[in-house]
C-alpha positions, 0 to 999 in steps of 0.5 A, a space after each residue: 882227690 880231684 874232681 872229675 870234670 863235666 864237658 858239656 855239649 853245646 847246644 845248637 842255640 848256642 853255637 848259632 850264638 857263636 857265630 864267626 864273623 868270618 862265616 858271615 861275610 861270604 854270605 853278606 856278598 852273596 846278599 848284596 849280589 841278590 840285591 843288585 840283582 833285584 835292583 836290575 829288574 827294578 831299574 828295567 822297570 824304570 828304563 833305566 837300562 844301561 843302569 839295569 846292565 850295569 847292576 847285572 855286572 855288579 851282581 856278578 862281582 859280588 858273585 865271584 868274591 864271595 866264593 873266594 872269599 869264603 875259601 880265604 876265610 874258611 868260611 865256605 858253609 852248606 848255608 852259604 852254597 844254597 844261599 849262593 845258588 838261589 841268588 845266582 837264579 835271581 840274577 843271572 836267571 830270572 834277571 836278565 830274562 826279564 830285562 831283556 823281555 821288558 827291553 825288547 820283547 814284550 810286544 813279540 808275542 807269546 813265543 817271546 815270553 816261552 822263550 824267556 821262562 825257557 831260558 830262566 828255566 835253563 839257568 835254574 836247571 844248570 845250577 841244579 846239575 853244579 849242585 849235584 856234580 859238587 857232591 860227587 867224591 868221584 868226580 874225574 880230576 878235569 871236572 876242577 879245571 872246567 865246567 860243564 856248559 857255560 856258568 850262570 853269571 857268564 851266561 847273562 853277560 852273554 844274554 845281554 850282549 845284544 843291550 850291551 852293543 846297542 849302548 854304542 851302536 843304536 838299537 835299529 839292529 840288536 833292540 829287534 826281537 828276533 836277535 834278542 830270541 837268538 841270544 836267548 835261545 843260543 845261551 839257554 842252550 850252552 847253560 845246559 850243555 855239556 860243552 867244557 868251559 875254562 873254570 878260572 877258579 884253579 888258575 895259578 899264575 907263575 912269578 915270572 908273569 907276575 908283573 904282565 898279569 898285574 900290568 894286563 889287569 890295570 889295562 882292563 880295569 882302565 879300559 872298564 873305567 873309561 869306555 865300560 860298554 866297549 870294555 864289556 863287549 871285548 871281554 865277553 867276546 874273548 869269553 866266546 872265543 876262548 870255548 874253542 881253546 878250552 874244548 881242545 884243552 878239555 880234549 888234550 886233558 882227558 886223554 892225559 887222563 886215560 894215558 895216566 890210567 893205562 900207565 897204572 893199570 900196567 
């Protein structure tokens, strides 16, 4: 007669010992992420600061890779979101604010610094609603293509728009006070907004464009190489221009959307 056999649950000890690779280098990117991001402040600290700008946009490539990476990987983990949350308020909140306050601001006075804790506190506040608006099941189908208000590592790229021109123009101009508490205050503000962004997380490219799109990124990657700064300020201006597209692409999906929905309640 066989004998019947035993399954034993594994206990929490144990699966923390079996740990796939491939749920730990999500993770990894996100720690290398936080690390650019501190190291940012350090070399602000140093006035080091096109070094400083510079492992702000490392952080935020970091940051775009280990979210995509997970996914590929099947490595996407609730300890990996909280993990990827928290680094992204280091970088891309506490980070630039501190850059900025320490290149520019810190003999402004006092409405400087509230400006500055204003605008670390508005990245904080907009990671939390991402959070919230992850755990909604019912979350309206456009919520997949767009964003609410601008995300966090956009957000410091446009914050420290006015370091970044003045990399080659001079600081007469973007290094006052004034225009650096304009940026902090204008993008503190579309953080929290509810202004649809383009999320590019979904985007499909077709095989007929296959070849332009390689071709488009070359030039981008050629540009980054040879004249970063310039390079940088295109880019995050084709980001401000492209919040006009969107906003009218938001538009035109909702009321898809509620078409849709009118057809199914017929």
């Amino acid at each position: 007669m066989a004998k019947a056999t035993r399954t034993t649950k594994a206990t929490p000890r144990q699966r923390l010992q079996n740990i796939s690779i491939n749920r730990m280098i999500p993770n990894i990117l996100t720690l290398l992420a936080l690390a650019s991001g501190l190291t940012a402040m350090r070399f602000a600290f140093q006035e080091r600061w096109e070094l400083s700008a510079f492992a702000i946009a490392v952080a935020a490539i970091f940051d775009t890779l280990d979210g995509r990476i997970a996914r590929l990987l099947k490595g996407a983990s609730k300890f990996g979101a909280e993990l990827d949350s928290l680094s992204d308020f280091v970088c891309f909140g506490v980070a630039p604010a501190m850059i900025l306050y320490l290149w520019a601001m810190q003999d402004a006075g006092r409405g400087a610094w509230v400006l500055v804790m204003l605008f670390a506190m508005c990245t904080g506040l907009r990671l939390a609603r991402f959070n919230v608006a992850l755990e909604d099941e019912n979350a309206p189908d456009w919520k997949r293509h767009f964003f609410s208000g601008v995300p966090a590592p956009a957000g410091a790229g446009l914050v420290l728009l006015p370091m970044v021109l003045s990399f080659q123009v001079g600081d007469d101009f973007f290094r006052s006070p004034w225009v650096v508490s304009g940026f902090l205050f204008c993008v503190g503000a579309l953080l929290v907004s509810s202004i649809p962004t383009y999320s590019f997380k979904k985007v499909v490219i077709p095989r007929h464009r296959f070849l332009v799109t390689m071709l488009s990124v070359a030039l981008i990657i050629a540009l980054i190489t040879s004249v970063p700064w310039l390079a940088l300020s295109v880019i995050l201006g084709l980001y401000m221009i492209s919040m006009v597209f969107s906003f009218r692409a938001h538009r035109r999906f909702k009321s898809g959307e509620k078409k849709d929905m009118e057809i199914d309640d017929v």
